[in-house]
MOPAC internal coordinates of N, CA, C and O (Angstrom, degrees):
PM7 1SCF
backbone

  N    0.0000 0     0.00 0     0.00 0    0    0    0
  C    1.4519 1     0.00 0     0.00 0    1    0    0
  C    1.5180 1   111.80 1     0.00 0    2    1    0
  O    1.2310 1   127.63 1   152.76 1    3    2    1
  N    1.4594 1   102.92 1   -27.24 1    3    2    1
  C    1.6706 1    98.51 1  -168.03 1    5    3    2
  C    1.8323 1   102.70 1   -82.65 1    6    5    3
  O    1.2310 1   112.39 1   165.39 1    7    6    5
  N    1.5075 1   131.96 1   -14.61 1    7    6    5
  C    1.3225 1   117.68 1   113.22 1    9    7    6
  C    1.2395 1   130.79 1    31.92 1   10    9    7
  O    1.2310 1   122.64 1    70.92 1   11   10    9
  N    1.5275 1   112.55 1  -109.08 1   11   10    9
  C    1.6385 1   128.25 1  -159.42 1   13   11   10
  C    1.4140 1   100.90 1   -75.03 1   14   13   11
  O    1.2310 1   122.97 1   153.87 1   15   14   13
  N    1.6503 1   111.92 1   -26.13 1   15   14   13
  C    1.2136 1   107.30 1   173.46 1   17   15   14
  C    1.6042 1   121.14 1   -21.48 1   18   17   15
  O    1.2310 1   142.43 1   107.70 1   19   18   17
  N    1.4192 1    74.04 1   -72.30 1   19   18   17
  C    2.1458 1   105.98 1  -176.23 1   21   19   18
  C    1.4145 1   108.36 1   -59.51 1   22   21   19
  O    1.2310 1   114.83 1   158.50 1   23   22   21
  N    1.3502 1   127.41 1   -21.50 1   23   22   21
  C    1.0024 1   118.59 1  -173.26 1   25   23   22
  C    1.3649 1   105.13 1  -101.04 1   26   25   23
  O    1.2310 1   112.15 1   167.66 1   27   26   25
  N    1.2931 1   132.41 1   -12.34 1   27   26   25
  C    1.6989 1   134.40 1   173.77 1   29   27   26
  C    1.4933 1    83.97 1  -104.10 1   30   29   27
  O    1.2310 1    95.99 1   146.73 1   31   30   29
  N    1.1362 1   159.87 1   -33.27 1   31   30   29
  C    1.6895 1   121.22 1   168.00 1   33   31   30
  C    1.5156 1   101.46 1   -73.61 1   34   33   31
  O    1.2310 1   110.32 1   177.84 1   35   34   33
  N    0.9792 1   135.79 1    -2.16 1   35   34   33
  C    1.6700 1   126.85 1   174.07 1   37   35   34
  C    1.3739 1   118.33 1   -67.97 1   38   37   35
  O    1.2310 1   124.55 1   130.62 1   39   38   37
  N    1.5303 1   108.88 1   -49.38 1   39   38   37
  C    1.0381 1   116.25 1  -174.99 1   41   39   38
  C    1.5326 1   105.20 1   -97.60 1   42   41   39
  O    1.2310 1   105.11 1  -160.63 1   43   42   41
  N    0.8607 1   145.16 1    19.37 1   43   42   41
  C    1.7184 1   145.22 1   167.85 1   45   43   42
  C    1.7848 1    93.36 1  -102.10 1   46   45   43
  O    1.2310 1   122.40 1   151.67 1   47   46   45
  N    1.2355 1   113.01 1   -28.33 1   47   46   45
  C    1.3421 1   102.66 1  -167.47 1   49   47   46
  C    1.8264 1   103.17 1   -95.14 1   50   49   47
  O    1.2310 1   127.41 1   160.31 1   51   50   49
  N    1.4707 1   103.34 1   -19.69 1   51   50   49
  C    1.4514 1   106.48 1   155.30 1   53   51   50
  C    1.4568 1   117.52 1   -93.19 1   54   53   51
  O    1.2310 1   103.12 1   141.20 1   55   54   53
  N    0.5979 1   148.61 1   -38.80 1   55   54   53
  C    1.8914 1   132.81 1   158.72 1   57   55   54
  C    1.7205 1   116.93 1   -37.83 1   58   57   55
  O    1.2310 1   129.49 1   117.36 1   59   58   57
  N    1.4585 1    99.31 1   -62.64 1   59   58   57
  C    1.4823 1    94.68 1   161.88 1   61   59   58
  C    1.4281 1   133.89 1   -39.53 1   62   61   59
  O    1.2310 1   123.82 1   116.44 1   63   62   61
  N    1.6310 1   110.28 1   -63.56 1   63   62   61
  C    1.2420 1   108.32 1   162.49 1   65   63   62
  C    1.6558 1   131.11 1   -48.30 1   66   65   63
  O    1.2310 1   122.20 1   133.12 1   67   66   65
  N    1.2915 1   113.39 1   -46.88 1   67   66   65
  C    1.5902 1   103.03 1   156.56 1   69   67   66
  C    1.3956 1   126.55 1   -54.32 1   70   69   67
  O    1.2310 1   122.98 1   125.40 1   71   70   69
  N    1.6818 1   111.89 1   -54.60 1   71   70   69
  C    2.0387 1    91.47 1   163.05 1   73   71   70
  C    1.1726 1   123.10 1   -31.48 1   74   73   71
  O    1.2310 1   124.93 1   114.26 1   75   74   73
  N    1.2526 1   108.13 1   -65.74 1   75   74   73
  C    1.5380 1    97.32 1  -164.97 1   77   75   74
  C    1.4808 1   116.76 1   -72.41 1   78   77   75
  O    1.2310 1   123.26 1   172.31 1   79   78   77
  N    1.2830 1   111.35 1    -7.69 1   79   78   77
  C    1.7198 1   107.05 1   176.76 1   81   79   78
  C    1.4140 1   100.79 1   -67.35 1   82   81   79
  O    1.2310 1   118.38 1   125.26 1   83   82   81
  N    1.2841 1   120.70 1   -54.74 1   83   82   81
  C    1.9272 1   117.81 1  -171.51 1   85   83   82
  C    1.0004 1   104.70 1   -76.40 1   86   85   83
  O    1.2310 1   110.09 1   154.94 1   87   86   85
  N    1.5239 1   136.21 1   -25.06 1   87   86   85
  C    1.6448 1   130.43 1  -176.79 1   89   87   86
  C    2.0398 1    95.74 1   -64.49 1   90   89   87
  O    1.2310 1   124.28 1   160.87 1   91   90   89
  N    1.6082 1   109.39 1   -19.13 1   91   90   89
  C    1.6262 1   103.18 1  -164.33 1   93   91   90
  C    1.3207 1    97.93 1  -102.59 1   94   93   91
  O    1.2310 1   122.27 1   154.85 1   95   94   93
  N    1.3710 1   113.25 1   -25.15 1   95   94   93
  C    1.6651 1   115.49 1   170.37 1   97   95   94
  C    1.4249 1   134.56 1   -52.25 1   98   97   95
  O    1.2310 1   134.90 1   127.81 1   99   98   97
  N    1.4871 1    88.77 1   -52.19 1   99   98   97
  C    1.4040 1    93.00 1  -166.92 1  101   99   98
  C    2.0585 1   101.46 1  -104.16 1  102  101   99
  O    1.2310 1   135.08 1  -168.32 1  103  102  101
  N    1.2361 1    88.43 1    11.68 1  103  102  101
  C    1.9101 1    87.23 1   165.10 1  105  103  102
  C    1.6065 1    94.36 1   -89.57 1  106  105  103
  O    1.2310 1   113.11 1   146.64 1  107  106  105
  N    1.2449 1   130.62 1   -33.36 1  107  106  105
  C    1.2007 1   121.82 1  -159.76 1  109  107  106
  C    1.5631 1    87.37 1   -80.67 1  110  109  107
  O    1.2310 1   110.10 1   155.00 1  111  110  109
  N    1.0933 1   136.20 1   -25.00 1  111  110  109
  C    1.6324 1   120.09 1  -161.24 1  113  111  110
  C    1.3471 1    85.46 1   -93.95 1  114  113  111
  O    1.2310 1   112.43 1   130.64 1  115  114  113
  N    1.4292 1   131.89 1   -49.36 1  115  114  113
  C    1.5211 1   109.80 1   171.85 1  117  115  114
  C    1.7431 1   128.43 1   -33.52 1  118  117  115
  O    1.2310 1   136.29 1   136.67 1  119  118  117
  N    1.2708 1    86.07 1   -43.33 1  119  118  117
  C    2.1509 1    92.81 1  -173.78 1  121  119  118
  C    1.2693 1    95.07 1   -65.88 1  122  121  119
  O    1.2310 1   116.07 1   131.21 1  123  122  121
  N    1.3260 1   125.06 1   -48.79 1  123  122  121
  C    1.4677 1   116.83 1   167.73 1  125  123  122
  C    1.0991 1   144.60 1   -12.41 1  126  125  123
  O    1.2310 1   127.64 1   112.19 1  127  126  125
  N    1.5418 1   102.90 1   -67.81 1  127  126  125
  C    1.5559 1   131.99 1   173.06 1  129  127  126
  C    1.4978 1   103.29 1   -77.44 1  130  129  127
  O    1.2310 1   106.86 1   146.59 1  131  130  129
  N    0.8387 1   142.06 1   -33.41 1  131  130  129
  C    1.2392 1   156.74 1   170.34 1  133  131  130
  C    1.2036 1   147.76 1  -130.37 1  134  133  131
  O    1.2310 1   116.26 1  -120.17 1  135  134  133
  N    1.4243 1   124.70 1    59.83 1  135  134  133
  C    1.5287 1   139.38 1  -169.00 1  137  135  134
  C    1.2914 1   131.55 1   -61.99 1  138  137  135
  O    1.2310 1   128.14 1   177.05 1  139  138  137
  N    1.4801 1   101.93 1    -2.95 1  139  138  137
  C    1.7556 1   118.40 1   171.96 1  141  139  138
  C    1.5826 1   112.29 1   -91.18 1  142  141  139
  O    1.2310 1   132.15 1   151.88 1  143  142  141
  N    1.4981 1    94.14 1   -28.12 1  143  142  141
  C    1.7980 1    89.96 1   172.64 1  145  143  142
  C    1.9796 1   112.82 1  -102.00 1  146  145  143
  O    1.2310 1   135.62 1  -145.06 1  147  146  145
  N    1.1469 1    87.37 1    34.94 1  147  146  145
  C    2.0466 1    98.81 1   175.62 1  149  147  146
  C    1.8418 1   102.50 1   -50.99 1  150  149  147
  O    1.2310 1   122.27 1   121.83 1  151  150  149
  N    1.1865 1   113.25 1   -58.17 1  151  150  149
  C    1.1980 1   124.22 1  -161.31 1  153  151  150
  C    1.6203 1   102.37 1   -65.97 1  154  153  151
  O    1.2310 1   113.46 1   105.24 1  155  154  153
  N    1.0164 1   129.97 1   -74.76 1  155  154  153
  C    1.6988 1   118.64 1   147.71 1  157  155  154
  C    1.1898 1   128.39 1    12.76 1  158  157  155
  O    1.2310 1   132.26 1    87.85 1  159  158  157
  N    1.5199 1    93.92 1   -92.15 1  159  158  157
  C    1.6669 1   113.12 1   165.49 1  161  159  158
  C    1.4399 1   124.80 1   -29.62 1  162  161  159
  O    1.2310 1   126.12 1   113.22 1  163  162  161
  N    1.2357 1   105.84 1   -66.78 1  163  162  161
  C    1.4404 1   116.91 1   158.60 1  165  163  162
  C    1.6288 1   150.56 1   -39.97 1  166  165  163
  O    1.2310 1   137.00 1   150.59 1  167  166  165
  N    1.4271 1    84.69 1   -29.41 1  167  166  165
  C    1.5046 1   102.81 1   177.18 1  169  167  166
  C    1.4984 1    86.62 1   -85.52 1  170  169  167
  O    1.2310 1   113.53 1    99.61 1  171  170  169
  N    1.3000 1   129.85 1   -80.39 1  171  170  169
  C    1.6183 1   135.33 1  -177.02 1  173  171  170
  C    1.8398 1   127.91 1   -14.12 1  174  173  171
  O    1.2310 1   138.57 1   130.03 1  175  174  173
  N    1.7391 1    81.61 1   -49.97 1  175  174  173
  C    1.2014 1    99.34 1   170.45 1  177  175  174
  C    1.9917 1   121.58 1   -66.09 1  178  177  175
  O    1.2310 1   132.44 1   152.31 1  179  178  177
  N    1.0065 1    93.58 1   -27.69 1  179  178  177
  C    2.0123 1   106.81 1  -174.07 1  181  179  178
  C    1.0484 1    83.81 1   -83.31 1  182  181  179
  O    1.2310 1    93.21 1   151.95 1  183  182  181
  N    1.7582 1   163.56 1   -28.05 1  183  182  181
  C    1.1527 1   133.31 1  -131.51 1  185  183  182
  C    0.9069 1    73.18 1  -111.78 1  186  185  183
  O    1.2310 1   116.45 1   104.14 1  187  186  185
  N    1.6232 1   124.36 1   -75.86 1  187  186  185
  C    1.8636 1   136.46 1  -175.11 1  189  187  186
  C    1.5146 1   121.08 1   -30.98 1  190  189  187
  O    1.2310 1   134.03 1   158.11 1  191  190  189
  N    1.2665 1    90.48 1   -21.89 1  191  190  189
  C    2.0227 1    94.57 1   157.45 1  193  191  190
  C    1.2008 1   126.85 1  -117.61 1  194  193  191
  O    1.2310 1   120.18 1  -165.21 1  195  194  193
  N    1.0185 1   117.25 1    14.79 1  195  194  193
  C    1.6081 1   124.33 1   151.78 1  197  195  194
  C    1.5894 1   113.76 1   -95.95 1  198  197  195
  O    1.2310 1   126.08 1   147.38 1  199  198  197
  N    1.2526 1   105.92 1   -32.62 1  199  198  197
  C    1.7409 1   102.41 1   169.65 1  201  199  198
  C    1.5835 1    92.56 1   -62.64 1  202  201  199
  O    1.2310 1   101.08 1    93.54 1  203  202  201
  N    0.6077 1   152.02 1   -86.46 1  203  202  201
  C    1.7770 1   161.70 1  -112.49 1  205  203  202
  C    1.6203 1    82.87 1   -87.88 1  206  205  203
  O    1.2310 1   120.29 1   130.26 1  207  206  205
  N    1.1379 1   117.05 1   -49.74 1  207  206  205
  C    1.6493 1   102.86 1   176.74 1  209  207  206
  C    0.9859 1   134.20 1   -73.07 1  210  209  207
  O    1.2310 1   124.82 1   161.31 1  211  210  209
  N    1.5005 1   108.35 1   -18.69 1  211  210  209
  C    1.7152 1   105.08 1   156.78 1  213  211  210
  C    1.6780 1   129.18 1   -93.66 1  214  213  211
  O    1.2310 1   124.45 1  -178.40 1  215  214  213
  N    1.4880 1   109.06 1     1.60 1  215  214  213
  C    1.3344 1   122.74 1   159.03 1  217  215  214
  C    0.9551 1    79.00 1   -83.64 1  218  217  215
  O    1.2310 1    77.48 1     6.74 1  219  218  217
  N    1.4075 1   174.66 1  -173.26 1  219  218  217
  C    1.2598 1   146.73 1     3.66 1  221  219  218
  C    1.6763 1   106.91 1  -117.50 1  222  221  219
  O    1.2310 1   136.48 1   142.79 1  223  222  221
  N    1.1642 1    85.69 1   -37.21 1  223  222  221
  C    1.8905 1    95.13 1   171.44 1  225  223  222
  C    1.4715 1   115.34 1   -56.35 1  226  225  223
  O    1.2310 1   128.99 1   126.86 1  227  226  225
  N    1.7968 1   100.28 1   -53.14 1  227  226  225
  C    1.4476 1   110.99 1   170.78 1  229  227  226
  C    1.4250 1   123.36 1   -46.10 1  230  229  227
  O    1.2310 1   124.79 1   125.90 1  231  230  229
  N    1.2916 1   108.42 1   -54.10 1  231  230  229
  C    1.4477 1   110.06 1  -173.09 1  233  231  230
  C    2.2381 1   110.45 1   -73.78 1  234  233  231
  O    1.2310 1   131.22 1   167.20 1  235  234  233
  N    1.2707 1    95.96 1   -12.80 1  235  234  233
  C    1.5707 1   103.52 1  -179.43 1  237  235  234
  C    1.7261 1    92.56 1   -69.56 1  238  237  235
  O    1.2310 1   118.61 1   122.69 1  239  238  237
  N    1.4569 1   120.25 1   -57.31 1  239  238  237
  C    1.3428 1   113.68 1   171.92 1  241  239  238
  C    1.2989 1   155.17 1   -26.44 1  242  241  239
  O    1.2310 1   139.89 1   123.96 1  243  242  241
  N    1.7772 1    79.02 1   -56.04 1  243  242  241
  C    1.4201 1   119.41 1   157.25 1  245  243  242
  C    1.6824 1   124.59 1   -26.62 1  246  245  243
  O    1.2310 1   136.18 1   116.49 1  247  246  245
  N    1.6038 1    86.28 1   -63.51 1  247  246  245
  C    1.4599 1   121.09 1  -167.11 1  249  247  246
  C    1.3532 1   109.77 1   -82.13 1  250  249  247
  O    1.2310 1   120.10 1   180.00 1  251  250  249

């Protein structure tokens, strides 16, 4: 059992890491298209990866 352990924090710690890769991607292609709303973006973007990082912590616990 102690196993799946490793293998459900593997993948929580890879899911996470993909959120936050496209949550950083596609804020940057937003500022892009739009560089007057950076500050926006930005804020949105910090929150949406702090949710995902504390699901991710949570579920490491979990696990």
């Amino acid at each position: 059992m102690e196993g799946l352990n490793y293998i459900g924090a593997g993948l929580i710690v890879i899911g996470a890491g993909i959120g936050i890769g496209r949550i950083g991607g596609q804020a940057m292609e937003a500022i892009a298209r739009q560089p007057e709303a950076s500050g926006k973006i930005q804020t949105a973007m910090l929150i949406a990866a702090a949710l995902i990082e504390g699901i991710g912590f949570a579920a490491l616990f979990a696990a």
